[in-house]
N, C-alpha and C positions, 0 to 999 in steps of 0.2 A: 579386584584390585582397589584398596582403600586408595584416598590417597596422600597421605605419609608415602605409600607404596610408589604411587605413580610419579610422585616427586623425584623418588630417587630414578628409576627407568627414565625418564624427560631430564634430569639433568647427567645423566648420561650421556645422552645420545645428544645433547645441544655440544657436543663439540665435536669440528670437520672432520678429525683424525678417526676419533673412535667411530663416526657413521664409515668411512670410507674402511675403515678394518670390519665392521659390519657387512656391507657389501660386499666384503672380498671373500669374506668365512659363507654369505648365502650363494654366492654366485660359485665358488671354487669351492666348496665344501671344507672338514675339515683342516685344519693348514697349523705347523711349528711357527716359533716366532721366528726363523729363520726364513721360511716360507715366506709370511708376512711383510717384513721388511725387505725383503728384495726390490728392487726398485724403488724407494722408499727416502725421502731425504731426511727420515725420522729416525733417531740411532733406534736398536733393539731394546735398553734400556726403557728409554721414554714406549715404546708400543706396550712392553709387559708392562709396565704404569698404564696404560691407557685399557691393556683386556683387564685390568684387575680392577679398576673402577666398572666395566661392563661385567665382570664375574658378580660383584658387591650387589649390582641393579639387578643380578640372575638372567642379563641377556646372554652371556655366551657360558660354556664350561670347560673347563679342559681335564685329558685324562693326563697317563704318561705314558706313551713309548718307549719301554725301553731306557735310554739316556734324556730321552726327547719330550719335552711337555707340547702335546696337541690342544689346539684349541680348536671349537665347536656353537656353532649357532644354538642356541636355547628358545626355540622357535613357540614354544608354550607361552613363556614371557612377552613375546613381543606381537601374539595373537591376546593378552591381557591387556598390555598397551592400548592395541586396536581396540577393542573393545570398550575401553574405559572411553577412549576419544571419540568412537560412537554415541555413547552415553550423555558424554558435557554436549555433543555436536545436538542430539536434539533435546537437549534440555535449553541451549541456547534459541534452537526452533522455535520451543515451546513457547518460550519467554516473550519472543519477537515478535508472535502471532499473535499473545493478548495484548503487546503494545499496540500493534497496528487495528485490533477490533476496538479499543479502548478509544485511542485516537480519529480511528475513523465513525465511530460509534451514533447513537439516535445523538442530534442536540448537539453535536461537532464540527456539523458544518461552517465555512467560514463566511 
């Protein structure tokens, strides 16, 4: 995952609606937007606005049933995710280690 790429997955997923329609697609499996918004103070309208910015990122997918469009966790994408945040996570590591040898180094004493 470049990241142009990881840009678009992270700003996805920074807003409460679309994580909690995430949750609900890994926890209950696939699920209609009817499904979806049940219990929901979020009309239908605004959710399929909210999986089609998560369709655009490649987190979720949907087929069709029938009359009924399903939506679907894209669990590849958001193991890329992870992975990409592994990556800055120790590269951040990395960085913080030769500050601290740097800083604490021969001739640094106070």
């Amino acid at each position: 995952m470049g990241p142009g790429s990881a840009a678009a997955v992270f700003g996805a997923l920074g807003d409460q609606t679309r994580l909690r329609l995430l949750a609900r697609l890994s926890s209950g499996g696939p699920a209609s937007i009817a499904r979806l918004s049940e219990r929901s103070q979020v009309t239908r309208q605004a959710i399929t606005k909210h999986l089609e910015v998560l369709s655009e990122a490649g987190l979720v997918r949907d087929d069709w049933r029938g009359r009924e469009r399903v939506w679907r966790l894209a669990p590849r994408r958001l193991a890329e995710a992870r992975a990409y945040l592994e990556l800055v996570s120790r590269q951040w590591d990395d960085a913080l280690d030769r500050l601290k040898r740097y800083v604490e180094g021969p001739g640094r004493s106070e």
